[in-house]
DSSP file (Angstrom, degrees, kcal/mol; ACC not computed):
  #  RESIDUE AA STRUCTURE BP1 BP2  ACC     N-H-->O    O-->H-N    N-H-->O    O-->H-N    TCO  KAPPA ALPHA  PHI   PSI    X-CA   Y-CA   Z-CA
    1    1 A X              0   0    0      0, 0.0     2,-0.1     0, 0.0     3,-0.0   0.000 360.0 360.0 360.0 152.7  -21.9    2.8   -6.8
    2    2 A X     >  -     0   0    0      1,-0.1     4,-0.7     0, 0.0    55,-0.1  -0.276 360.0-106.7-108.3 177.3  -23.3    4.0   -3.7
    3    3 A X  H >> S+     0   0    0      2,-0.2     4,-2.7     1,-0.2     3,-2.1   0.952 121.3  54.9 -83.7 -48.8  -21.1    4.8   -0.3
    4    4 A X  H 34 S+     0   0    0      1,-0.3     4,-0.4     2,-0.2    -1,-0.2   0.940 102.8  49.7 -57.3 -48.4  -22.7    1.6    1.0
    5    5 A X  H 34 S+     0   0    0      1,-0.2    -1,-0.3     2,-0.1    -2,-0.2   0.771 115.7  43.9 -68.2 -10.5  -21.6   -0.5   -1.6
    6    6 A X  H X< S+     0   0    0     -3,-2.1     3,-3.0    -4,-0.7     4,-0.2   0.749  75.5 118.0 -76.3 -34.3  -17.9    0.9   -1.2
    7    7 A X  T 3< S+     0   0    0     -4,-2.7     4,-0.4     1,-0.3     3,-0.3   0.465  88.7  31.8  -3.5 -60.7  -17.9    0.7    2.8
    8    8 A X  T 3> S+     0   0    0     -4,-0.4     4,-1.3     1,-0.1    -1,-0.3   0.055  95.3  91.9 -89.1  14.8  -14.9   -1.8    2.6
    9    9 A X  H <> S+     0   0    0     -3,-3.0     4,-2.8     2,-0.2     5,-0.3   0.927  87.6  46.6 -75.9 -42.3  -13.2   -0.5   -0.5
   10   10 A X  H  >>S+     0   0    0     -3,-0.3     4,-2.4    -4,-0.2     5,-0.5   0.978 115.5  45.2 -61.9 -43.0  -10.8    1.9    1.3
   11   11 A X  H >>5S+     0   0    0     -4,-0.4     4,-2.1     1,-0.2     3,-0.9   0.977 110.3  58.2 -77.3 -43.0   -9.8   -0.9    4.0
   12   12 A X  H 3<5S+     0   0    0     -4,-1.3    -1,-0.2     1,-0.3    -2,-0.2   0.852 110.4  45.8 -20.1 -60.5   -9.3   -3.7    0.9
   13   13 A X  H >X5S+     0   0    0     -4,-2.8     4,-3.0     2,-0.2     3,-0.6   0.878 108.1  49.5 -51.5 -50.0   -6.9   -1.5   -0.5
   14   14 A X  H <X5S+     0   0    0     -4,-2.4     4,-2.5    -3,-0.9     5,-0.3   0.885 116.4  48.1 -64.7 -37.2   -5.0   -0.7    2.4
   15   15 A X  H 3<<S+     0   0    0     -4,-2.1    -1,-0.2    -5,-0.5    -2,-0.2   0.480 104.9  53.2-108.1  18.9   -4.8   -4.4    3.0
   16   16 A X  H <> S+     0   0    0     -3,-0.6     4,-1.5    -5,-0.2     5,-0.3   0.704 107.1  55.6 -94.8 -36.4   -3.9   -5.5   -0.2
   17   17 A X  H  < S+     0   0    0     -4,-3.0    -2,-0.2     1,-0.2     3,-0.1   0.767 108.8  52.6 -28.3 -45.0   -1.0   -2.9    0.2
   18   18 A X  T >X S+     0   0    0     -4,-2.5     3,-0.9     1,-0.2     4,-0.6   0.761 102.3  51.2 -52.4 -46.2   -0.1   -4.7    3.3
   19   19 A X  T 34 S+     0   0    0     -5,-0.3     4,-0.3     1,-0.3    -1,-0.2   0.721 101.4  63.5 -92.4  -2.4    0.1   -7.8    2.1
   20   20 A X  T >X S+     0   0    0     -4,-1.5     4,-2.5    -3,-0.1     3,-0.6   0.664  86.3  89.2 -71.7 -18.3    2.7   -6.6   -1.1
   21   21 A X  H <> S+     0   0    0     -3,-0.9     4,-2.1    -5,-0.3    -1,-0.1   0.906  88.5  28.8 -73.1 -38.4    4.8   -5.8    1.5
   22   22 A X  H 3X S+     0   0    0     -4,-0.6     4,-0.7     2,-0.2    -1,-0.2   0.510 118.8  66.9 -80.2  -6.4    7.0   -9.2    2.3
   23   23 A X  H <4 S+     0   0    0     -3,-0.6    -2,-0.2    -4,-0.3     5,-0.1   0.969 111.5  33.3 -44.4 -70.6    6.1   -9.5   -1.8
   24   24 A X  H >X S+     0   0    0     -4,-2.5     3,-2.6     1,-0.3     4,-1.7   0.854 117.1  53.6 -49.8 -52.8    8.4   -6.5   -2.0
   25   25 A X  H 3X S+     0   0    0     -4,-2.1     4,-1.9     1,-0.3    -1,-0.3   0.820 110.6  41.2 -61.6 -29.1   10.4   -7.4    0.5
   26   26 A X  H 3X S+     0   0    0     -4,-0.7     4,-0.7     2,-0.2    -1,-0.3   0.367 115.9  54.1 -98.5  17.8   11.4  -11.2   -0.8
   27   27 A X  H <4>S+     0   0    0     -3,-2.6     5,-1.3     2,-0.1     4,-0.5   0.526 112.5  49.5-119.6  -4.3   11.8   -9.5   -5.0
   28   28 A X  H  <5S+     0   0    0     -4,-1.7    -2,-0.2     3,-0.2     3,-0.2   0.899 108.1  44.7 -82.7 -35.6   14.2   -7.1   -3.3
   29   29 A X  H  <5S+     0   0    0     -4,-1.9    -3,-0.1    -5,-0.2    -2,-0.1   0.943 121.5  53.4 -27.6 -79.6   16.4  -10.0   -1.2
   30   30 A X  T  <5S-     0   0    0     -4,-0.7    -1,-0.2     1,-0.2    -2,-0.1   0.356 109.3-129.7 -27.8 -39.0   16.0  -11.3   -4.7
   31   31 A X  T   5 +     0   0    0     -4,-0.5     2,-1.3    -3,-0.2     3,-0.2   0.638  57.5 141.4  65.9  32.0   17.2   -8.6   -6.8
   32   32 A X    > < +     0   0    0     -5,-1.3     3,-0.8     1,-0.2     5,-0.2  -0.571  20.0 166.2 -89.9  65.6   14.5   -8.4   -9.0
   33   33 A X  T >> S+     0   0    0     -2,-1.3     3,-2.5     1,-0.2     4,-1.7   0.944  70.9  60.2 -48.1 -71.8   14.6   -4.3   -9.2
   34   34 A X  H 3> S+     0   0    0      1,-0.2     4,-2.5    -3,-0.2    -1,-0.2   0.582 117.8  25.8 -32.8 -39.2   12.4   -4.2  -12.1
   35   35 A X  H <4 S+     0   0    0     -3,-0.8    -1,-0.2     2,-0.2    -2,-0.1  -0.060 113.5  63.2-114.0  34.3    9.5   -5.8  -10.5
   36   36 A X  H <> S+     0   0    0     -3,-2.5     4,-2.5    -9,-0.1     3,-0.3   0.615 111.3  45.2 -98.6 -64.2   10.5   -4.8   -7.2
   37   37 A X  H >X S+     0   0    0     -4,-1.7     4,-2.6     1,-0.2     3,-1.2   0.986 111.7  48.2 -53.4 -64.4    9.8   -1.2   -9.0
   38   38 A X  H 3X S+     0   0    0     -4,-2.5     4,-0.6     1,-0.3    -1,-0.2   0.604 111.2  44.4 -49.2 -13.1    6.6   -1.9  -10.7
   39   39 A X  H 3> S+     0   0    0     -3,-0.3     4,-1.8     2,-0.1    -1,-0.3   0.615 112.9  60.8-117.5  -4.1    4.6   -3.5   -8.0
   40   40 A X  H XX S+     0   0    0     -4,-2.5     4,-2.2    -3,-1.2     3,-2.0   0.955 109.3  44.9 -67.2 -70.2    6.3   -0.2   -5.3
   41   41 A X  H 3< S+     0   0    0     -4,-2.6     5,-0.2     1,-0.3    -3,-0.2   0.804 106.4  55.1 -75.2 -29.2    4.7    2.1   -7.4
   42   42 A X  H 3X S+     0   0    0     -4,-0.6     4,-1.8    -5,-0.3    -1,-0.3   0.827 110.3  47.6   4.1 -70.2    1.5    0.2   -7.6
   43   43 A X  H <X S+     0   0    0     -3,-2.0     4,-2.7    -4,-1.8    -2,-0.2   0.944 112.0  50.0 -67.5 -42.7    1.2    0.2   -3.5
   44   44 A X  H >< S+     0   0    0     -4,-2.2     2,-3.4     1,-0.3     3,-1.7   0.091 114.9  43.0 -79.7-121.9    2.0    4.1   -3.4
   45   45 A X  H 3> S+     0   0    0      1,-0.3     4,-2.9     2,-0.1    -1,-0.3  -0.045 111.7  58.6 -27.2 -40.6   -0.9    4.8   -6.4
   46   46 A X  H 3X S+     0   0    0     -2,-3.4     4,-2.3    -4,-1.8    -1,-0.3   0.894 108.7  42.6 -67.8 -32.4   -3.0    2.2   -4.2
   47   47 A X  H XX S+     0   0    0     -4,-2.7     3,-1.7    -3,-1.7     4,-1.3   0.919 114.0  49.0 -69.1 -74.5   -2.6    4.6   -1.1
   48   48 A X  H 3> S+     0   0    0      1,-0.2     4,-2.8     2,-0.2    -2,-0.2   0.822 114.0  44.1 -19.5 -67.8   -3.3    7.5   -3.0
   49   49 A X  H 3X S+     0   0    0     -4,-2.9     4,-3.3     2,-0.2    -1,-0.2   0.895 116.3  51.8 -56.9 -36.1   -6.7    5.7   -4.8
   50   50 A X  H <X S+     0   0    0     -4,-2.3     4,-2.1    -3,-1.7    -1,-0.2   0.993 112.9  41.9 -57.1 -61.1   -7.8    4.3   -0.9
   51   51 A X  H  X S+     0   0    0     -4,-1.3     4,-4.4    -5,-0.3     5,-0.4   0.915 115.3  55.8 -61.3 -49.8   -7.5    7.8    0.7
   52   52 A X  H  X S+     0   0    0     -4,-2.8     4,-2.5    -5,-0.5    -1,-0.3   0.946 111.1  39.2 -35.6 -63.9   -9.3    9.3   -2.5
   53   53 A X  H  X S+     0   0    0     -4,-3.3     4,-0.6     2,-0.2    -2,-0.3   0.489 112.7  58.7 -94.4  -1.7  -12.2    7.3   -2.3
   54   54 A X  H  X>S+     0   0    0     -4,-2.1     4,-3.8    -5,-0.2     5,-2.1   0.914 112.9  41.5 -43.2 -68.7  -12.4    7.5    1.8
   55   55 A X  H ><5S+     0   0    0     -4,-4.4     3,-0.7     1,-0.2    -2,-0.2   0.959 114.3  47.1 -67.7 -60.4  -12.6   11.3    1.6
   56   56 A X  H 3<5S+     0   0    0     -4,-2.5    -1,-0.2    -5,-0.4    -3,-0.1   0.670 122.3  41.9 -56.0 -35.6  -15.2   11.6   -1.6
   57   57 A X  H 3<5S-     0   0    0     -4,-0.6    -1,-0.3    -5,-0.1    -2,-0.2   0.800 107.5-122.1 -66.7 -54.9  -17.4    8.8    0.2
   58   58 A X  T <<5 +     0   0    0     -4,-3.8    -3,-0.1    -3,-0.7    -2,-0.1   0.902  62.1 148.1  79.8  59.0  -17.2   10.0    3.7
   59   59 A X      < +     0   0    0     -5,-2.1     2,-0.6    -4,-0.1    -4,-0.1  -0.264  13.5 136.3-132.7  53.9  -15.8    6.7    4.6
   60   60 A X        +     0   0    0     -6,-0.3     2,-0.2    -5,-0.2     3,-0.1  -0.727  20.0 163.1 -95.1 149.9  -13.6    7.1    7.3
   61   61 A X        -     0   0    0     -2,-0.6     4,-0.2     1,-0.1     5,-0.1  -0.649  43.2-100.5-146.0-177.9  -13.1    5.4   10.0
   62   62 A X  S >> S+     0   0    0     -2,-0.2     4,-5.4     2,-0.2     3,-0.9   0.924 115.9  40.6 -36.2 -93.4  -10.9    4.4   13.1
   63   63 A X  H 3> S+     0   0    0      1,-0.3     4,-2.2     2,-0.2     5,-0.1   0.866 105.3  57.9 -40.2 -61.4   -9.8    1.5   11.9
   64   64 A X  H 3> S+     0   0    0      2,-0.2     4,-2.3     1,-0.2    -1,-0.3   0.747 106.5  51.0 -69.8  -9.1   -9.1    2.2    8.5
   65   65 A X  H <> S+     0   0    0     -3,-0.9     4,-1.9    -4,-0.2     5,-0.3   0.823 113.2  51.4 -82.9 -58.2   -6.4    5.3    9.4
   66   66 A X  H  X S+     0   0    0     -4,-5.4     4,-2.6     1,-0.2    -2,-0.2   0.902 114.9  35.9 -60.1 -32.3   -5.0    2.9   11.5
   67   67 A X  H  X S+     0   0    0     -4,-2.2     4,-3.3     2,-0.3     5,-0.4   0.927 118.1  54.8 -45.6 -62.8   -4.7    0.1    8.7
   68   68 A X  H  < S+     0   0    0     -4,-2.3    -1,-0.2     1,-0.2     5,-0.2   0.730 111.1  42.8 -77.3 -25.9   -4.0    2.7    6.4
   69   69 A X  H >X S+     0   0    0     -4,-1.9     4,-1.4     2,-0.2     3,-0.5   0.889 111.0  53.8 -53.8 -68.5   -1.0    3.9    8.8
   70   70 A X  H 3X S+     0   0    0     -4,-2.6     4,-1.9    -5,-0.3     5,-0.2   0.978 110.8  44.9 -79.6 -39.6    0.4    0.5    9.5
   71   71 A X  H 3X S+     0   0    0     -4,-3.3     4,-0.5     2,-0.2    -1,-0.2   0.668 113.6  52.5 -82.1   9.6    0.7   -0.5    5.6
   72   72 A X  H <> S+     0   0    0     -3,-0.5     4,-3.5    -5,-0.4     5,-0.4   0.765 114.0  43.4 -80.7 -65.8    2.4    3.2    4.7
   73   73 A X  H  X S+     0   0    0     -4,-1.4     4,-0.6     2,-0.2    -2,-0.2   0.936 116.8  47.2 -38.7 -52.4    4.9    2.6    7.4
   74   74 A X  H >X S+     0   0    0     -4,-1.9     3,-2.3     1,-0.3     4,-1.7   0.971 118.1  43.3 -74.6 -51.6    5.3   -1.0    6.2
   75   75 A X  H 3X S+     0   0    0     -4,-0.5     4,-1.0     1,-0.3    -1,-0.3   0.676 110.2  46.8 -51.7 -29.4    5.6    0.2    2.9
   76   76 A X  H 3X S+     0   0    0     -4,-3.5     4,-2.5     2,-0.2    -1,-0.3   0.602 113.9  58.5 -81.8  -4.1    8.0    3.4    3.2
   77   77 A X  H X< S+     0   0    0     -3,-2.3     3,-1.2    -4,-0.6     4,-0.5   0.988 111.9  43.4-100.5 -55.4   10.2    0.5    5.6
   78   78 A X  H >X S+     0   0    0     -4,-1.7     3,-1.1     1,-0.3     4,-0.7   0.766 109.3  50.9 -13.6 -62.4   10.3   -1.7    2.4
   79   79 A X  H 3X S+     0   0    0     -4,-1.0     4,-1.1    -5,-0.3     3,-0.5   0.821 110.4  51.8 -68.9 -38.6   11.0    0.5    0.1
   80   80 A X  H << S+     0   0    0     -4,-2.5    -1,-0.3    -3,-1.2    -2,-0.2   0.514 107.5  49.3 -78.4  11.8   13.7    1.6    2.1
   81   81 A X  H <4 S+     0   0    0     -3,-1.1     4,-0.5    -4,-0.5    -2,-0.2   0.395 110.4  54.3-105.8  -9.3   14.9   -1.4    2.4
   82   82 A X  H  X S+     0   0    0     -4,-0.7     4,-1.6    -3,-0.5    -2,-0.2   0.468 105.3  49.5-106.3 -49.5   14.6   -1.8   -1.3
   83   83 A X  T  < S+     0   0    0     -4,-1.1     4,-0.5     2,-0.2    -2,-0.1   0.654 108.4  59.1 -87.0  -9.8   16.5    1.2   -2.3
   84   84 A X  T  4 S+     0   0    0      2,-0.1     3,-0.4    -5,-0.1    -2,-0.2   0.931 110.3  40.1 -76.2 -49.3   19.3    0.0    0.2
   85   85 A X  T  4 S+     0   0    0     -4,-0.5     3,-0.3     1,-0.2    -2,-0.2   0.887 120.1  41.5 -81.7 -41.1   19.8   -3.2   -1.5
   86   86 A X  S  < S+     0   0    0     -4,-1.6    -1,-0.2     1,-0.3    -2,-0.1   0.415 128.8  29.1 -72.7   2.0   19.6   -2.0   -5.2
   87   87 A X              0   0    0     -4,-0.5    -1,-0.3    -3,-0.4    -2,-0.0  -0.565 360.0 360.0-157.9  85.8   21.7    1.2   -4.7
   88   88 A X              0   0    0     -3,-0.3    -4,-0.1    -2,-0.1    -3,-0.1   0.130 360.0 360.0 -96.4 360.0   24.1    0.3   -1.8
């Protein structure tokens, strides 16, 4: 695949991350650790894979640090919100 045909992979990623986050948020209310756990470590691999294929591409942008910056945040605020409720 070519850079061009990626252009919008890194921000896809970031903003599926995003959108796991009230996922996360309603299987922790819930108290469904197991799959509380399994789809957290999911989002952090998905940051990791976005950022990957940003830098090798030389697809960075504005926008996508900020995208990629609000669903990290949303995500570390989850997670702690996650470890609060399963490990009081």
């Amino acid at each position: 695949m070519s850079a061009i045909e990626l252009r919008h992979l890194p921000n896809l990623i970031s903003a599926a991350r995003l959108t796991c986050v009230p996922v996360l948020g309603y299987l922790a209310f819930g108290g469904f650790s197991t799959w509380f756990a399994g789809l957290l470590v999911v989002a952090l691999i998905s940051d990791i894979v976005d950022g990957m294929i940003a830098r090798r591409f030389g697809l960075c942008s504005d926008f996508g640090s900020l995208l990629d910056s609000i669903a990290d945040v949303s995500t570390l605020c989850v997670a702690i919100y996650g470890i609060a409720v399963f490990h009081p």
